[in-house]
C-alpha positions as CSV (number, residue, x, y, z in Angstrom):
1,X,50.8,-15.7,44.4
2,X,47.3,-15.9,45.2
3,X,44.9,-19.3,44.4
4,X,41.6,-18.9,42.1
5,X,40.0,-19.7,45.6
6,X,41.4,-17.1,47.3
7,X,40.5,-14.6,44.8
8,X,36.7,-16.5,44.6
9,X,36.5,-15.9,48.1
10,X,37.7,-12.6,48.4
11,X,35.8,-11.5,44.9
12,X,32.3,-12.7,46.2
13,X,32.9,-11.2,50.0
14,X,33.2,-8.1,47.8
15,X,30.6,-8.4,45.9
16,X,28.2,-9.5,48.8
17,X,29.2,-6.2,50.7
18,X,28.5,-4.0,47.7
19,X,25.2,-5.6,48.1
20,X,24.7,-5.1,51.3
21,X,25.8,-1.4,51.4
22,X,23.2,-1.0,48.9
23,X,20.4,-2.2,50.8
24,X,21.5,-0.1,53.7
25,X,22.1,2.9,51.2
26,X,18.1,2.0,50.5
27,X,17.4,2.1,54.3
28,X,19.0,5.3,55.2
29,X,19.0,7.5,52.0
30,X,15.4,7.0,50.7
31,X,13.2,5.2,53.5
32,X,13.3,1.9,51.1
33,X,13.6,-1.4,52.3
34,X,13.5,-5.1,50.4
35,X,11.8,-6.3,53.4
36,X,9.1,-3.6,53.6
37,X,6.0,-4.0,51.6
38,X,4.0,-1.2,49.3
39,X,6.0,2.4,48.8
40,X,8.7,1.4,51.2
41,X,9.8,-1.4,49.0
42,X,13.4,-1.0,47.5
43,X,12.6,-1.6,44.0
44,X,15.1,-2.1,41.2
45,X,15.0,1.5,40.7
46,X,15.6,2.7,44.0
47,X,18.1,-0.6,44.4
48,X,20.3,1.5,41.4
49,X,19.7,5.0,42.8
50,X,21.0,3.3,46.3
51,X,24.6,2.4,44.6
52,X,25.4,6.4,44.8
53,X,26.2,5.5,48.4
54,X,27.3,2.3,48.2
55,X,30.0,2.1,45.3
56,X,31.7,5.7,47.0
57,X,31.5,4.5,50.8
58,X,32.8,0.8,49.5
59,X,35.3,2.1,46.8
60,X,36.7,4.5,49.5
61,X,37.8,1.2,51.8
62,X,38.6,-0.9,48.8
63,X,41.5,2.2,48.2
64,X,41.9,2.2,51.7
65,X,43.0,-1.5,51.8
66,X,45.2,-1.3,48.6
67,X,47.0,1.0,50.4
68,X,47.9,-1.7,52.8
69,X,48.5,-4.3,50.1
70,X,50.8,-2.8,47.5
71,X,52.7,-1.3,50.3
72,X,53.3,-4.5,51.8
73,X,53.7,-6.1,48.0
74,X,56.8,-3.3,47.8
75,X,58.1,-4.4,51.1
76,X,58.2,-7.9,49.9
77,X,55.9,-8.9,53.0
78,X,53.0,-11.3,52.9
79,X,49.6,-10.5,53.0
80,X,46.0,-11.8,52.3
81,X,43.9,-9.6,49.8
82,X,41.5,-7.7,50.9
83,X,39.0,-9.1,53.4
84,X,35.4,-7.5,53.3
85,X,32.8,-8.0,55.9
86,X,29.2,-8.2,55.1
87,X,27.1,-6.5,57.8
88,X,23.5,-5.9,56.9
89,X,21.3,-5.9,59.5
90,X,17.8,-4.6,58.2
91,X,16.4,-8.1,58.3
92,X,16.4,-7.5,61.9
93,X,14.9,-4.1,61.6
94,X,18.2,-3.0,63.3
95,X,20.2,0.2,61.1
96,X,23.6,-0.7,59.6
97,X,25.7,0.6,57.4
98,X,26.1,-2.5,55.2
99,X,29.4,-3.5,56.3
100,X,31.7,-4.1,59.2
101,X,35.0,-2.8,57.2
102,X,37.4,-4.3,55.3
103,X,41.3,-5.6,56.5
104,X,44.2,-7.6,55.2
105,X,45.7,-10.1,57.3
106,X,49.8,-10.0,57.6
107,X,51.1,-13.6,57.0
108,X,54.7,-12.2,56.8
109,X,57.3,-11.3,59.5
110,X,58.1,-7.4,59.8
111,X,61.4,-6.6,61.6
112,X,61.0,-3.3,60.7
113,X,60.2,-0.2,62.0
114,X,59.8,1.6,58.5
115,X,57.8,-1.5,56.8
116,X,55.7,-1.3,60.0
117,X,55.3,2.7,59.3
118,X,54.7,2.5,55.5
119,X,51.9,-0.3,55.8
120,X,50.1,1.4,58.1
121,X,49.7,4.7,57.4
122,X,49.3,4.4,53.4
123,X,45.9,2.6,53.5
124,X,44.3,5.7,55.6
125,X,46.1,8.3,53.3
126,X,45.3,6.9,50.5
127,X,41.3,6.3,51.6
128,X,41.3,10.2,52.7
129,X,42.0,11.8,49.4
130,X,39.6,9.4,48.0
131,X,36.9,10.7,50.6
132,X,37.7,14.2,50.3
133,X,37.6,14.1,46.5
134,X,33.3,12.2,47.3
135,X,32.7,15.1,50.0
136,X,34.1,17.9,47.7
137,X,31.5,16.3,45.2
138,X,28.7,15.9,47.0
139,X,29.0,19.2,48.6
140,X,29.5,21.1,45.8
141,X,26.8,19.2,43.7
142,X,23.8,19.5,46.3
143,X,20.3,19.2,44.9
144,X,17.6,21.7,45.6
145,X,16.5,22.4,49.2
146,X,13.0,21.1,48.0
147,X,14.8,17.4,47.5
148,X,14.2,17.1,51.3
149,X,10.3,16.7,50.6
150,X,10.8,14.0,48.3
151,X,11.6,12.0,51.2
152,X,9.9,13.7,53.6
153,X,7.1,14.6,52.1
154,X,5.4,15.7,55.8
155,X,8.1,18.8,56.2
156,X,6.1,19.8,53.0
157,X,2.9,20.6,55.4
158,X,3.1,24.0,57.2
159,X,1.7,22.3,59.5
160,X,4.2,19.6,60.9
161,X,5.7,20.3,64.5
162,X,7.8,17.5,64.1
163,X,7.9,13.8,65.1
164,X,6.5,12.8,68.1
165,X,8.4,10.8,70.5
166,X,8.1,7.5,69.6
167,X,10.3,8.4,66.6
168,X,13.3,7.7,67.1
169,X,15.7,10.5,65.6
170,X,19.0,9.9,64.4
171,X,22.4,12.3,63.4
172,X,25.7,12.7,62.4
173,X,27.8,14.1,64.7
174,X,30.1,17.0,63.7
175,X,33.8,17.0,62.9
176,X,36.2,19.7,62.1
177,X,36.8,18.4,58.2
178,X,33.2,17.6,57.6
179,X,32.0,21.0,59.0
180,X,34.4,23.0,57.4
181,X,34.3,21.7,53.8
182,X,30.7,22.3,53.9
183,X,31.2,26.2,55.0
184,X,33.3,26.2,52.2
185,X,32.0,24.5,49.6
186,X,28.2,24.0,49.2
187,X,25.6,26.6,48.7
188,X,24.6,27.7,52.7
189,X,20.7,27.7,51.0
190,X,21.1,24.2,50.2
191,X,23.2,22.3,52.8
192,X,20.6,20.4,54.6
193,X,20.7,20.2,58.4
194,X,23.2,17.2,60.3
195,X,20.0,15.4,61.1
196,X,19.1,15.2,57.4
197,X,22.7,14.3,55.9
198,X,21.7,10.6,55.7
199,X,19.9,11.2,53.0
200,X,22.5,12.9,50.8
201,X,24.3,9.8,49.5
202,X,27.5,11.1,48.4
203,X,28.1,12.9,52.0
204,X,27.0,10.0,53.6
205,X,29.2,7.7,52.3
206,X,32.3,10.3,52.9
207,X,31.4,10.5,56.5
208,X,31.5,7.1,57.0
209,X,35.1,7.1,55.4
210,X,35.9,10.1,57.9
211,X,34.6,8.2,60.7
212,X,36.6,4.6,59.8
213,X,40.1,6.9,59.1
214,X,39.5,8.5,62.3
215,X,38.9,4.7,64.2
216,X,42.2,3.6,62.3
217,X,44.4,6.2,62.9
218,X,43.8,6.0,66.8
219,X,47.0,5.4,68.2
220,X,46.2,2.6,69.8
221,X,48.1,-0.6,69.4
222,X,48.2,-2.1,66.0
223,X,45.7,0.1,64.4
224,X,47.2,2.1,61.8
225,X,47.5,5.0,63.8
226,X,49.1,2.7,66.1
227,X,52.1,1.8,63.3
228,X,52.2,5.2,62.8
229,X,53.4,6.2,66.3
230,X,55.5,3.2,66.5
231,X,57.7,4.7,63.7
232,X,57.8,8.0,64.8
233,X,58.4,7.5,68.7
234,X,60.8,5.1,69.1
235,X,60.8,3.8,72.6
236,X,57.2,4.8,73.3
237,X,54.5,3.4,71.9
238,X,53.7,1.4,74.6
239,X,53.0,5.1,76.8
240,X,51.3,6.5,73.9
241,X,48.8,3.7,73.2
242,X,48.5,3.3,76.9
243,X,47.6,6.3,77.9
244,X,45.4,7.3,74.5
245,X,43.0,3.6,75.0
246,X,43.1,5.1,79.0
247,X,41.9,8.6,77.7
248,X,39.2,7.1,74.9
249,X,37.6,4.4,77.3
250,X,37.7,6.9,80.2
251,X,36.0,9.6,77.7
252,X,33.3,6.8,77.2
253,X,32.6,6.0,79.9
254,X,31.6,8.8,82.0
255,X,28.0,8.4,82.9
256,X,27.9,5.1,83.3
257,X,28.3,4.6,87.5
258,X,26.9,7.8,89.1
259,X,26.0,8.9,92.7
260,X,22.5,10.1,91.5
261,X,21.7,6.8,89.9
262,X,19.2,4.4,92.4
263,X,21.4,2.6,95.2
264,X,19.8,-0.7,94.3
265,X,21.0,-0.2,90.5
266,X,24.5,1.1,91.3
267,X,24.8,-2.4,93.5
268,X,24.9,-4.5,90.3
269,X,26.4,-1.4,87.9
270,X,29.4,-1.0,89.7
271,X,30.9,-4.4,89.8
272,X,29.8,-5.2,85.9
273,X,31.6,-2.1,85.0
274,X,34.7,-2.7,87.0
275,X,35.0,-6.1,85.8
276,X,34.3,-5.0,82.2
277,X,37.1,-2.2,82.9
278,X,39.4,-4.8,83.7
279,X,39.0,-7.0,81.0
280,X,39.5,-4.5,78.5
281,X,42.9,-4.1,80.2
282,X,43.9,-7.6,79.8
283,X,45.8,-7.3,77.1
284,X,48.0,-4.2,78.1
285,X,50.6,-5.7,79.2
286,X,50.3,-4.3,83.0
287,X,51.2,-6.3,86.4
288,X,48.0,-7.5,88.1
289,X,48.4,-4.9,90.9
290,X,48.8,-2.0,88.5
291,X,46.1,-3.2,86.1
292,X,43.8,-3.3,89.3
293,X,44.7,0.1,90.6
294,X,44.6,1.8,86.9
295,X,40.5,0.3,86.6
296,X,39.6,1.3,90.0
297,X,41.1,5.2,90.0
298,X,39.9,5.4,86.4
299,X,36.1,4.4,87.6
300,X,37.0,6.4,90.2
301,X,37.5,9.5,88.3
302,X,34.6,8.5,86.3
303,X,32.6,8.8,89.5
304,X,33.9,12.4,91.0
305,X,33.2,13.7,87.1
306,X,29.4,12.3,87.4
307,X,29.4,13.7,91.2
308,X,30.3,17.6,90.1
309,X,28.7,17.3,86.5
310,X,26.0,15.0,86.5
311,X,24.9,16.4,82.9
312,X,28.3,15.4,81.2
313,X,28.0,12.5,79.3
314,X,30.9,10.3,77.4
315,X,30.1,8.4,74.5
316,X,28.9,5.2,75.2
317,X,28.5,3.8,71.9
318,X,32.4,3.7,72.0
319,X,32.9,0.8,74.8
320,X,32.0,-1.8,72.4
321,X,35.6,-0.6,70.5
322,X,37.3,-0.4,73.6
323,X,36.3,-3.8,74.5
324,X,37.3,-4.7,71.0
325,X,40.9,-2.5,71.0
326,X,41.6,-3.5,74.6
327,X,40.8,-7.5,74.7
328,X,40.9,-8.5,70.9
329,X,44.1,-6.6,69.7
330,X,45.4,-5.1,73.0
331,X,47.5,-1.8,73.2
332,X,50.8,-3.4,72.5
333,X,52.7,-3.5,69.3
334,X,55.4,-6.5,67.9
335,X,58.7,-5.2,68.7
336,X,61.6,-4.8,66.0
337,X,65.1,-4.7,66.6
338,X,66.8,-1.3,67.0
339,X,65.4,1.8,67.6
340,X,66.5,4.0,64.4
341,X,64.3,7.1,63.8
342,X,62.4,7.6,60.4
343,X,63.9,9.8,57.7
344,X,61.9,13.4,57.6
345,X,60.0,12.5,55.0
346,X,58.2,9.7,56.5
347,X,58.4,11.7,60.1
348,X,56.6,14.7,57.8
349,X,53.8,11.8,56.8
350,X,53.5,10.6,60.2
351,X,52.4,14.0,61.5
352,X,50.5,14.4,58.3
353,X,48.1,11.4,59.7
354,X,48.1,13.2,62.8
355,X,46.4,15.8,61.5
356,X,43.8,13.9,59.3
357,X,43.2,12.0,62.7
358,X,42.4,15.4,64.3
359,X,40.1,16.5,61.3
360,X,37.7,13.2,61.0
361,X,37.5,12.5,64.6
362,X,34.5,13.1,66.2
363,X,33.9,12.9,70.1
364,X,29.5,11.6,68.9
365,X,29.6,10.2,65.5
366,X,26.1,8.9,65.9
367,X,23.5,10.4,68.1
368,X,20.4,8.9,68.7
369,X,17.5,10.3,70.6
């Protein structure tokens, strides 16, 4: 089925990401770099130690994608194998995670609404018990508090008021599975603060896998969550993906064009940010006229929101995904012919990932300040 290229290709895209995730694992978990010099060098140890992030976060989309491909093997529908993207960035001095993600490319025809449905929503199912089973670990596992000051040796010092502003501090943001699985399962004397989770490799790498479930189950267009709407609305995925990408890019964002911001900055803002508006709409299938009035009363909206509650902020960090969701895949979905409901079993699933969607997502994954 598949050429000794193809698998060569595939196998060393693998094998470079693992790599990668480990060097970033270095970066974020213990302070150590191959690129840094003296005791911030990631040594061979440290390169090992690193892996307890990297073989979890990476094994957790590797599950995630054979979902995907033995559902569509089942199905009898062609598909590449898994596809991995290497995405190190530390030789920039820029933080990364190690990777951009993982797909499989369809190269077979699906006429149906079920095949569509089953694809879709087994590669996020399958990845979530994987990440719950590394989170339940992890949590329940947790070193001593005193770990912390193996990293940060400064917190040691009864004297440290913390870094000064030129430090730039980084956390995870919160979501309703991550919080409540540490409530429940690790020691409340132990479970370090959301700033210092990065350096807990086994809840790292399971927050990552919340986060990318969460991006794939949006039900956006031909994201998984996307498939997963598709089969259980007939009729109206096109509403439903509309009017979520309208919610998620409006959600981002607010903030950006404001009445308190300098006239002679809002002259260029507002015009970049209207035509950036509008090309993320270009692939949603709207007339001109209506994809014109839908940017201008959603920047609109945007405006009165940053007029009566200047502190609100969206998160901005998610416009680079709308521009990617809106303008690379676009909010519409192949049609198949008929409109036959799923049986309850699947519809059970499909509100199953509904759920899990609700649980990962967070409004500020990443917070920088």
């Amino acid at each position: 089925m598949y050429s000794g290229k193809e698998y060569l290709k595939h196998g060393l895209l693998f094998i470079v990401t693992l790599i990668f995730t480990t060097f970033a694992g270095g970066e974020w978990v213990y302070g150590k770099s191959i690129i840094a010099s003296g005791d911030d060098f990631l040594t061979l140890e440290y390169f090992w130690k690193s892996m307890a992030y990297s073989i979890p976060f990476i094994g957790i989309l590797l599950i995630h994608e054979l979902g995907h491909f033995f559902t569509s093997i089942y199905h009898k529908v062609k598909c590449t194998l898994p596809f991995f993207i290497p995405g190190w960035l530390g030789f920039i001095g820029a933080p990364s995670i190690g990777t951009f993600g993982a797909i499989i490319q369809m190269k077979g025809f699906v006429n149906s609404r079920k095949k569509f449905f089953d694809i879709g929503v087994a590669g996020p199912l399958a990845g979530f018990v994987i990440a719950v089973g590394v989170l339940a670990y992890g949590f329940m596992t947790l070193p001593e508090s005193e770990y912390i000051y193996s990293i940060h040796p400064e917190y040691a010092d009864p004297d440290f008021q913390g870094y000064g502003e030129e430090v730039l501090e980084f956390e995870l943001g919160d979501n309703l599975l991550f919080n409540g699985m540490g409530r429940l399962l690790a020691d409340p004397n132990r479970l370090p603060e959301m700033s210092e989770m990065i350096h807990y490799p086994y809840l790292f790498a399971g927050y990552l896998a919340l986060f990318f479930t969460a991006l794939n189950l949006l039900p956006i267009g031909q994201l998984d969550g996307g498939h997963v709407i598709f089969g259980l609305f007939p009729g109206k995925h096109r509403e439903i993906s509309l009017t979520t990408f309208t919610l998620f890019i409006g959600y981002a964002g607010i903030g950006i064009i404001s009445p308190y911001l300098p006239a002679e900055e809002l002259i260029f803002r507002i015009p970049l940010y209207l035509g950036f508006l509008y090309i993320c709409y270009s692939k949603s299938g709207l007339q001109l006229q209506s994809r014109i009035a839908l940017v201008l009363s959603l920047a609109a909206f945007q405006y009165a929101i940053a007029f009566f509650k200047p502190d609100w902020e969206g998160y901005q960090g998610w416009l680079f995904y709308s521009f990617l969701l809106g303008r690379v895949m676009g909010v519409a979905h192949p049609e198949v012919s008929g409109h036959q409901p799923l049986d309850k079993k699947r519809q059970a699933i499909g509100w199953l990932a509904i759920i899990i969607f609700i649980l990962c997502f967070s409004p500020r994954p990443f917070i920088f300040e």
